[in-house]
C-alpha positions in Angstrom: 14.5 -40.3 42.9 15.9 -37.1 41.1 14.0 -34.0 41.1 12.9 -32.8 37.4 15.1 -29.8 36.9 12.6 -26.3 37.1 13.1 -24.0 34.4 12.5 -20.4 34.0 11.0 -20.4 30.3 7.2 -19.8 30.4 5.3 -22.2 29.3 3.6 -22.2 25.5 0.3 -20.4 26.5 1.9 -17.9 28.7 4.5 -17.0 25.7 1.3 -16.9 23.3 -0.2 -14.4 26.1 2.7 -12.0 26.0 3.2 -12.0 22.5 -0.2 -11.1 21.8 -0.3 -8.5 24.6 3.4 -7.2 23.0 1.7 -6.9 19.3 -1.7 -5.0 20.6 0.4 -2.7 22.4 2.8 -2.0 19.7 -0.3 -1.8 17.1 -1.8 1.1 19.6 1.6 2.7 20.0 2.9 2.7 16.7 -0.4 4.5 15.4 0.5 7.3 17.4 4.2 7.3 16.5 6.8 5.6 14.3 9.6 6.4 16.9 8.4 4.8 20.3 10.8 3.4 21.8 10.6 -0.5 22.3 11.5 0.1 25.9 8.0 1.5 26.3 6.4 -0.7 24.5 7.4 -3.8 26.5 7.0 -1.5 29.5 2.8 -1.4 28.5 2.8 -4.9 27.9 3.9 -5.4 31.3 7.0 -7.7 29.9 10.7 -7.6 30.9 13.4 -6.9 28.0 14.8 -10.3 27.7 11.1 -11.5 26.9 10.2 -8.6 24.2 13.4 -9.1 22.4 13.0 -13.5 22.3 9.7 -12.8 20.4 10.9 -9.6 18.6 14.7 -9.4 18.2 14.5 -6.0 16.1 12.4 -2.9 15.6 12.0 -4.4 11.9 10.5 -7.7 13.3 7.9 -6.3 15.3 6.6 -3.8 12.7 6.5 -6.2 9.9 4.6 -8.5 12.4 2.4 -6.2 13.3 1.8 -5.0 9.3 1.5 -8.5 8.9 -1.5 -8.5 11.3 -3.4 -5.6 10.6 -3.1 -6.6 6.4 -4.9 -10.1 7.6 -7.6 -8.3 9.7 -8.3 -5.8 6.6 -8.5 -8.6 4.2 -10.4 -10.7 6.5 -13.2 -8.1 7.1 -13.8 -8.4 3.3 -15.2 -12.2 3.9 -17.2 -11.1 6.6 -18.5 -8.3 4.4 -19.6 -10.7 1.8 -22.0 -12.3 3.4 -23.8 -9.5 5.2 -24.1 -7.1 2.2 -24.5 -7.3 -1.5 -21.5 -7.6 -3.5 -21.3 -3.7 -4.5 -22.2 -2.4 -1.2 -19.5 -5.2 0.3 -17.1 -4.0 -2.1 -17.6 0.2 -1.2 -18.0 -0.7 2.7 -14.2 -2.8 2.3 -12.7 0.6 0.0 -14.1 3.0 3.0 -12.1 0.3 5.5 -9.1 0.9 3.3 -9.2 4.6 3.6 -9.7 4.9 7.4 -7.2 2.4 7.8 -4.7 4.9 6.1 -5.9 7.6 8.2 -5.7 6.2 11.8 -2.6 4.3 10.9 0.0 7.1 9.7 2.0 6.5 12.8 2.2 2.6 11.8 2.3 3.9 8.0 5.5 5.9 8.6 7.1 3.1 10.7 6.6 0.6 7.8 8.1 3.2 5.5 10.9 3.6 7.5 11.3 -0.3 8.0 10.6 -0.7 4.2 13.8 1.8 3.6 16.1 -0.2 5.4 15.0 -3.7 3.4 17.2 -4.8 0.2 14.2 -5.9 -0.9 10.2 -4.5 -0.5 8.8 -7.0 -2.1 4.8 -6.8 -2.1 4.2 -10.3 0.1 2.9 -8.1 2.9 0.3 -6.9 0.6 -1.3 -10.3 -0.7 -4.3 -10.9 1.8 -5.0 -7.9 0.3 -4.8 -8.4 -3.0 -6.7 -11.5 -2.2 -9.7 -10.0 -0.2 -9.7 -7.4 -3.3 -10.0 -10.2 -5.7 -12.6 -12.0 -4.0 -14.8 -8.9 -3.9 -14.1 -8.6 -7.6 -14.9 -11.9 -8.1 -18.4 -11.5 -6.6 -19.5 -8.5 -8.0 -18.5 -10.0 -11.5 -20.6 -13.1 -10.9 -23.4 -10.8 -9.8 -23.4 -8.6 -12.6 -22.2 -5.3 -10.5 -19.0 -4.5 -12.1 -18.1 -5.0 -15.8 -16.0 -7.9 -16.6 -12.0 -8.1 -16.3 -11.3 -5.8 -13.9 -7.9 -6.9 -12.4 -6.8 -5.8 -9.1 -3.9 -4.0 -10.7 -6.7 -2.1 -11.9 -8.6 -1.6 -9.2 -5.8 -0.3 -6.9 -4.9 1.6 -9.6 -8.2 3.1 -10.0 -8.4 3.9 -5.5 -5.0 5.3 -5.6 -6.2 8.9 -5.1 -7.2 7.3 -1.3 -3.9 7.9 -0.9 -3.6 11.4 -1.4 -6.7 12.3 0.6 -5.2 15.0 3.4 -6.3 13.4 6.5 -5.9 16.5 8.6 -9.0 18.0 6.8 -12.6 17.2 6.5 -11.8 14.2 4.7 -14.9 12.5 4.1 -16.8 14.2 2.3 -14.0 13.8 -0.7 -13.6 9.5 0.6 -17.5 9.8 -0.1 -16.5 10.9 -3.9 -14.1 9.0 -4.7 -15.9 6.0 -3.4 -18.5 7.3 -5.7 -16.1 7.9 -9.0 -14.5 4.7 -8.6 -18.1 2.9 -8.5 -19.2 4.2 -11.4 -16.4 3.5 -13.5 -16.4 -0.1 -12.4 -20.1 -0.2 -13.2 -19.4 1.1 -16.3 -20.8 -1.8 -18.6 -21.9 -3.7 -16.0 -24.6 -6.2 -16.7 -26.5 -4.7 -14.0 -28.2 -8.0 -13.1 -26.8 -11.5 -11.2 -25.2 -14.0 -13.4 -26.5 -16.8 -14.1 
């Protein structure tokens, strides 16, 4: 009776493993700098070449993955948000996420930019769990009667953009702390001040 051929390919689980240890390392090392080398990256995962490069072929892949990622757990912490706190204080706590996330992520910031650069096309489908978790805390805060009505998330990111511009080298929280502030009030601004009904 023949023997079943072995074969060298892990099996499902273990490629599942080393995926996930390639993406946390990556996420830790790309914080830090947008030009490690992918060499060192697999090198921390504790996976050969010819394994990093069959789950991530190019620099581009594993950035964008790792975008991907961090965008799901940002959006996802704005569910979990929701039904711990009221709808305002869900929807400050998830701004004050958004801001540290752009401050301990530069290094991943910068290496989407770059990535972004070499695209035809940006797009913005990286950004809609996002746009979605911003939506659903709008949502809520509408029904309660925290916000005035119609706000759209074009013009709520419009209204957080100054996060952006925050120097994060600095004391930076004390400015986050008023423009968390600024932006509340203007959504306020009308506000029925009392739940729905």
């Amino acid at each position: 009776m023949a023997q079943p051929l072995k074969t060298d390919r892990p099996s499902r689980a273990d490629a599942l493993q080393n995926r996930e240890r390639i993406l946390s390392v990556a996420l830790a090392e790309l914080t830090v700098s947008a030009d490690v080398p992918l060499s060192a990256i697999a090198k921390k995962a504790g996976v050969g070449q010819g394994t990093f490069y069959r789950h991530f072929p190019t620099r581009e892949s594993l950035v964008i993955e790792v975008y991907r990622y961090e965008m799901l757990q940002v959006a996802k912490f704005a569910e979990d948000l929701l039904h711990t706190r009221q709808p305002d204080q869900a929807l400050r706590e998830w701004m004050s996420r958004l801001a540290e996330y752009a401050m301990t992520k530069a290094g991943l910031a910068n290496a989407i930019r770059e990535v972004s650069i070499t695209q035809d096309c940006k797009g913005k489908t990286g950004y809609a769990p996002v746009i979605a978790a911003a939506q659903l805390l709008l949502d809520a805060n509408e029904r309660a009667g925290t916000i005035r009505a119609g706000i759209t998330t074009d013009d709520f990111f419009l209204a957080i953009a100054g996060i952006w511009q925050i120097d994060f080298k600095e004391d930076w929280r004390p400015r986050l702390t008023w423009l968390i502030d600024f932006v509340m009030a203007g959504l306020r601004a009308g506000a029925p001040l009392k739940p729905a009904a």
